[in-house]
C-alpha positions, 0 to 999 in steps of 0.5 A: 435573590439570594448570594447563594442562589448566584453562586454556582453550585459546586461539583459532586465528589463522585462526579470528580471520582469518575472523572479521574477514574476514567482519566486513568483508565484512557492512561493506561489504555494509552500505554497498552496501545503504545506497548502493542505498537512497539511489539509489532513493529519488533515482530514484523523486523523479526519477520523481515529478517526471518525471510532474508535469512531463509531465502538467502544474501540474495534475497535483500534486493527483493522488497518485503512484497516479494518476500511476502510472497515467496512465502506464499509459494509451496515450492521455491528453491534458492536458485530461483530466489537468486535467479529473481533478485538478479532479474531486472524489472519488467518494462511494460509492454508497448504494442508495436507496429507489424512492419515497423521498418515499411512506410505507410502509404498514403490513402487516396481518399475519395474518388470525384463523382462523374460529371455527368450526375446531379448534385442534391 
């Protein structure tokens, strides 16, 4: 074997051009997906903001998911946004007892056979 057989062969020149064009490529790329992060975090305060300010003081105590959907909601009047943001929030329901106030009484159970029968 030769010394240069042993010697490994060095990289194409256009190899090392693609990989630095792709290496800028992925920066740029990188910056632009940063940038649009940003625009949309703006965007969405602005949009927060935009709901408090149309739906009144009162309206900060609601969360964005409630504002969310008062947008949704052709007709809502700022004395109903007032009224909900007073509100407090809903306890969940728990069946209660008809007669919560009268004892049960206790089942008597089964009757003993007559003494007279068999028993299988």
């Amino acid at each position: 074997m030769s010394l240069s057989a042993q010697t490994s062969p060095q990289p194409d020149p256009t190899l090392s051009e693609i990989i630095a064009q792709l290496q800028e490529q992925l920066a740029r790329k990188d910056q632009a997906l940063a940038l649009a992060e940003v625009k949309i975090k703006v965007l969405e305060e602005r949009l927060r903001l935009d709901r408090i300010a149309r739906y009144g003081k009162r309206s900060e105590t609601l969360g964005d998911l409630q504002l969310q959907l008062l947008d949704l909601e052709p007709g809502v009047s700022s004395e109903e946004v007032e009224a909900e943001s007073e509100r407090e929030p809903l306890q969940p329901q728990t069946p209660q007892d008809k007669s919560p106030s009268k004892p049960r009484r206790k089942h008597p159970g089964r009757q003993e056979l007559p003494s007279h029968l068999e028993r299988v």
